[in-house]
C-alpha positions, -999 to +999 in steps of 0.1 A: +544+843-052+539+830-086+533+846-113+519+842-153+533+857-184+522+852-219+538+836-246+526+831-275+493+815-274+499+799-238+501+811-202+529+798-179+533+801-145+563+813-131+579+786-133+619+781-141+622+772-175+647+743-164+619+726-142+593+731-166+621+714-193+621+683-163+582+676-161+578+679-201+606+653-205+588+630-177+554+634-195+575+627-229+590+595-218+557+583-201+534+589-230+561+570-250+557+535-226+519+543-225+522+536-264+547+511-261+526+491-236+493+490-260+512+482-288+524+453-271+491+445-255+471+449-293+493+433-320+482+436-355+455+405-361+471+375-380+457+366-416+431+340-401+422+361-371+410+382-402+394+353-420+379+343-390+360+375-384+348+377-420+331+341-419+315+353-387+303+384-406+291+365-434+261+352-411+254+387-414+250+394-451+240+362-462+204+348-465+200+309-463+167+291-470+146+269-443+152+239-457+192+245-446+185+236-407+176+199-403+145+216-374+134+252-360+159+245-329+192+236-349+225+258-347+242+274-373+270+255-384+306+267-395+322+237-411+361+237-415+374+209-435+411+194-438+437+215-418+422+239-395+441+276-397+421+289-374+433+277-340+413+296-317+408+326-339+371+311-350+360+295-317+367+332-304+350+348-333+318+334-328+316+329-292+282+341-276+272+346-311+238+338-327+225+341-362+187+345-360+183+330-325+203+300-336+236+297-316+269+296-336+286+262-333+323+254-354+328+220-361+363+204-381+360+177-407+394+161-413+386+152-440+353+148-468+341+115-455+334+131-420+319+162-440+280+167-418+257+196-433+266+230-420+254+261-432+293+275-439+318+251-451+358+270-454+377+247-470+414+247-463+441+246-492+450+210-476+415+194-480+409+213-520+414+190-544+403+160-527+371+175-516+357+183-550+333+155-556+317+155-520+313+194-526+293+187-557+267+168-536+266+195-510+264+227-530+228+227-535+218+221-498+222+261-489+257+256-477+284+290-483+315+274-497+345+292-487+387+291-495+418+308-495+427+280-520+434+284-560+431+248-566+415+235-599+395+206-579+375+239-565+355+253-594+320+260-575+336+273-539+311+304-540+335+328-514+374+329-524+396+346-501+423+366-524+456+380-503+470+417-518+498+428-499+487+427-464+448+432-476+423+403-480+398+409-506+368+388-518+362+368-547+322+359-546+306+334-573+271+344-576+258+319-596+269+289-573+256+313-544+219+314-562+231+271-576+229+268-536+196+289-528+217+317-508+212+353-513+242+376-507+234+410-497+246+443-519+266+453-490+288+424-491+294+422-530+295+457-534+338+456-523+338+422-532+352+409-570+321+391-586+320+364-612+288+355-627+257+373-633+240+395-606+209+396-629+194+430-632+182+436-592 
């Protein structure tokens, strides 16, 4: 018949020590493929996966005015233009999605002369430069300008992705936000680095 005995702050059965030793080492070695097997089935998101989630989650903290959707029934746009990083990352991002009962569409613009309105535009390092002049016509028709990209040609993009180490923060222009008739929510600048003037609300 078994019996218990205290140790410590546990009760054990009477078991041998050498077959409790067995089962611990079995639960050992099957909690370590348990881990093993999620880490393999959850990698660490790639740096667009990232980006891709935070353009979703801008529809979330951004206001854009009427006048931004050509009619009550149009979709909210994300615009990529030159290169897309994204592969899937953003189709999956904003799949099933709507922002204000207005379904979440991506389109690609190879390049500026293909650019069509859209209510976020992420411009890709590839496309910078080149794209300047066409964004100049398009910043004050309530588009959020968005890149990862330092270039010069880019003076007015309002959202600028910045990489620290493995961290992405934000760099948010308010005036060409309010230049473009957008209102960026507290909650969203708050982390973010901002350049311009937030006036005194």
């Amino acid at each position: 018949m078994a019996s218990a005995r205290y140790s410590g702050k546990f009760w054990h059965a009477g078991i041998p020590r050498t077959a409790r030793t067995k089962r611990l080492s079995i639960l050992v070695r099957l909690s370590a493929l348990l881990i093993a097997s999620v880490a393999v089935a959850a990698p660490a998101p790639s740096e667009y996966q990232v980006k891709a989630v935070f353009l979703f989650n801008f529809t979330q903290f951004v206001d854009w005015p009427a006048q931004s959707f050509s009619d009550a029934r149009a979709p909210f746009v994300i615009g990529v233009l030159g290169r897309d990083p994204f592969g899937s990352a953003l189709d999956e991002a904003v799949r099933g999605e709507s922002v204000n009962g207005r379904p979440l569409v991506v389109e690609r613009y190879r390049s500026v002369t293909e650019l069509k309105p859209c209510q976020i535009l992420f411009i890709d390092r590839s496309a910078g430069i080149d794209a300047n002049e066409r964004l100049e016509s398009i910043r004050h028709q309530g588009t959020l300008t968005v890149s990862d990209s330092d270039a010069p040609g880019l003076p007015g993009v309002i959202i600028r992705f910045l990489s620290e180490g493995k961290k992405i923060r934000l760099r948010i222009n308010v005036n060409s936000a309010r230049d473009a008739g957008l209102t960026i929510s507290s909650k969203l600048l708050r982390p973010a680095e901002v350049v311009g003037s937030t006036g005194s609300g």
